[in-house]
Phi, psi and omega in degrees: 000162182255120176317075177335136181259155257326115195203138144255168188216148174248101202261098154286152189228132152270116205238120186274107180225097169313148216250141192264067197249149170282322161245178182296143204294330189225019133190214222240034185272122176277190218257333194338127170273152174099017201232128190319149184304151156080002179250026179191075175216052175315159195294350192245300189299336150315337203046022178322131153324147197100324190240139193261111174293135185224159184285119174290131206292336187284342153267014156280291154012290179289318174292303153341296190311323199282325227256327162305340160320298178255025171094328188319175180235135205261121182264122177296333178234135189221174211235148178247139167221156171259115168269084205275114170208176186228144190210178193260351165245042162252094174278008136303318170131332202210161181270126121329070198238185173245103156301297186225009174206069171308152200275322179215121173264137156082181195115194223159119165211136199261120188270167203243123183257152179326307198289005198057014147306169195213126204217120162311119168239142186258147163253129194276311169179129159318149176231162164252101185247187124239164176306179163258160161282195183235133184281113198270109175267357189238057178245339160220152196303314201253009201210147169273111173251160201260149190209087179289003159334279196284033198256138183061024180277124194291132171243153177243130145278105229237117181227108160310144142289143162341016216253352121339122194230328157196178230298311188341284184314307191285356194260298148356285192290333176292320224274298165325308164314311193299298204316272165346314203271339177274322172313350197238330181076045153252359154192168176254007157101342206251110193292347177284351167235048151074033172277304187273095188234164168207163188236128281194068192274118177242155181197148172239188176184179201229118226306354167281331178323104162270349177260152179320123144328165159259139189249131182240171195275133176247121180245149178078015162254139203262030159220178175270334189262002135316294182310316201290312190305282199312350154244357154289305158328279201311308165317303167302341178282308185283309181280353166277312188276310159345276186332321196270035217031051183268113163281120184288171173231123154316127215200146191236142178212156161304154133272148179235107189300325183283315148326330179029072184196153195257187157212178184260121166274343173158158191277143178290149200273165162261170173273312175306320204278321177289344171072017188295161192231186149264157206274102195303019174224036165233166167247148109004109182262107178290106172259120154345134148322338196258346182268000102319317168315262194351299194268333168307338162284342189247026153267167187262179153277133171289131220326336177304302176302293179337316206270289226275001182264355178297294166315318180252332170271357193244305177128344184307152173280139211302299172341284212302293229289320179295309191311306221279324206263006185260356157223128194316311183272321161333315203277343185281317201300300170306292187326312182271351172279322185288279163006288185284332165260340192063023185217083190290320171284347216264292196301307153348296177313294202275311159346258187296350166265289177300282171317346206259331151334275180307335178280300155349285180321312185248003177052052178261187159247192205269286165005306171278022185290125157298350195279150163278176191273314172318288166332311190284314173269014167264355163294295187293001171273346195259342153330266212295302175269036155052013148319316201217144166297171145318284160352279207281308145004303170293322209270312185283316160333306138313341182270319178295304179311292218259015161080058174247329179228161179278266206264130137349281168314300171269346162290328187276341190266354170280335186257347190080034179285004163310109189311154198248153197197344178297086228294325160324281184311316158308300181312328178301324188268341170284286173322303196305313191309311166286344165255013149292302162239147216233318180276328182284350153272330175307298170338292197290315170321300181291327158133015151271104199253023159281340178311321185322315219269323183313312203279272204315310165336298195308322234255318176266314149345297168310346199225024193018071139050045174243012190240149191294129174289316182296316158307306188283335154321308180282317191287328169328302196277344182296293172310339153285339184058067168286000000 
């Protein structure tokens, strides 16, 4: 939508992202999604008498990996706070979160806007929280049932500055985040079980206006084309009641998707309305320079560095070099393909064409390629010395996908796919052709080279597409005296 003039609008996003750790942030309860309800819900995310919560070290792991991500600065000492509010599936009463001394202040990550600009979004700071459980409202016509399952599921919380400005950008800015937490193996990402959520601070205000609007929070949504519908609603909504002289109300709200409309779910809490305290069964968790050295060696490089070094040391056109490098195992799967041929655009090539098909085609990832990177590359060696067509290059290439040859090399000398380059053997099958057909060679002859492709057709037909093309070519143009 287009931003009626004048009026600006202002977006921040608080981003939910589950930590992909096997147990739980404060005890040894698992993380699994999908395992009948109420059953990996222990007496300490219960808050049972008695039991003590202790900090899992892998989400802090994590929360680091991220925060070395966006540039942020790693608070060696962060703090647990109790955020108290009551719902029915907080079986404590209160949240374990981080208040006022967060695991990462600050970042930055940069989004690609439609017009192709490029726009600095700031991050105020990540947190280490755990979740609530979830309230099942269609588990009976008259009754809620409750499912304590994610109750102590570790979340990192991600919160922008206001440096949004419409639905693009905040999707854009989602979209980026998403990327970075799976590329770091800091979530997986899969917003259809609740790995990923995100909440929506909108405010509009009028272009003179240096202070922020009132705002209300959208809460809880879980796409990106959720996210995008629900703030082009909120936006139209908040500057039509301006407009009309309507005063807003600071306001926490639902999206209802079928409706593609936002509502008021309940007036915004204060930080005062949660009471937070610090939280009396934790201690302040302190991290070494050396447990940051440690993950900072085992970070990868990130897809941005990657793309462009994919450019200036491989040689790729910038598209090819983002596609391969903007997923982590994709790009080692090339890198290593590039690596083993010594043929980096040649290994691209088959990368993003064939193999990325074929993973589509069967809903794999790169990880499940049957082909090795090692395989793939004694296909292209054998390319590259005109062993084998191109053609015949695909024919062996499906045979290997479909567990059909050991080897490259021996599916072509078992079936007899060796490309013919012998000029002997060719020529003879080139003569007969030109004197079968005599007007499509006067043709070609007279300066129709689409004619060419006709001879070389024939010419690989005769030999089931075993004779070197680039050879039948040349002996063609020798006879015509091309």
């Amino acid at each position: 939508m287009n931003i009626p003039t004048g009026w600006q609008v202002d977006i921040g996003l608080e981003i939910h992202a589950q930590l992909s750790t096997e147990a739980k942030i404060f005890s040894g309860a698992s993380t699994t999604f999908g395992n009948a309800p109420n059953s990996q819900a222990c007496a300490i995310d219960l808050g049972m008498p008695g039991v003590l919560p202790k900090v899992n070290a892998a989400a802090y792991e994590k929360a680091v990996r991220f925060g070395l991500g966006v540039s942020g600065t790693i608070n060696r000492e962060s703090r647990f706070d109790r955020k108290n509010y009551f719902y029915p599936d907080l079986p404590k009463g209160y949240q374990i979160t981080q208040m006022d001394l967060p695991i990462v202040v600050g970042g930055h990550v940069t989004i690609s806007n439609e017009d192709g600009t490029q726009k600095v979004i700031h991050i105020t700071r990540a947190h280490l929280e755990e979740d609530a459980g979830k309230s099942i409202h269609d588990f009976k016509p008259t009754q809620t049932g409750v499912d304590l399952n994610r109750a102590g599921t570790p979340l990192l919380e991600i919160v922008s500055e206001p440096d949004l400005k419409n639905a693009s950008e905040a999707v854009a800015y989602a979209k980026a985040i998403h990327h970075l937490l799976t590329y770091l193996d800091v979530c997986d990402g899969n917003m259809a079980e609740g790995s990923l959520r995100f909440d929506a601070n909108i405010s509009v205000r009028r272009v003179d206006a240096e202070a922020l609007g009132v705002r209300s929070e959208i809460k809880n949504l879980n796409s990106f084309r959720f996210l995008e519908q629900a703030i082009h609603y909120e936006i139209e909504r908040q500057i039509d009641t301006l407009s009309a002289g309507g005063v807003l109300a600071q306001d926490t709200r639902l999206f209802d998707p079928e409706k593609l409309e936002t509502r008021a779910m309940r007036s915004k809490e204060t930080a005062t309305d949660y009471r937070y305290f610090p939280e009396p069964d934790l201690l302040p968790v302190k991290i070494d320079e050396s447990f940051i050295d440690r993950i900072k060696a085992s970070m990868p490089e990130l897809s941005g560095t990657r793309a462009s070094r994919f450019e200036t040391s491989l040689g790729l056109p910038t598209a090819d070099a983002q596609l391969l490098a903007g997923d982590r195992s994709l790009g080692d799967y090339f890198e290593q393909l590039a690596t083993l041929s010594g043929q980096p655009r040649l290994a691209a090539n088959w990368v993003k064409g064939d193999i990325l098909s074929r993973l589509r085609e069967q809903d794999l990832n790169i990880s499940e390629c049957p082909v090795s990177p090692e395989a793939m590359a004694e296909l292209l060696g054998l390319t590259v010395e005109n062993v084998v067509s191109g053609k015949t290059a695909k024919a062996v290439f499906a045979a290997l996908w479909e567990g059909d040859a050991i080897s490259a090399s021996t599916y072509v000398k078992e079936h007899g796919l060796e490309q013919v380059s012998d000029t002997s053997a060719i020529e003879p099958l080139v003569t007969e052709l030109l004197r079968e057909h005599p007007k499509q060679a006067d043709d070609l002859k007279a300066g129709k080279s689409k004619l060419m492709g006709f001879f070389v057709g024939k010419v690989m037909q005769a030999t089931s597409g075993t004779a070197n093309p680039q050879q039948v070519n040349e002996i063609l143009r020798a006879k015509l005296g091309l």
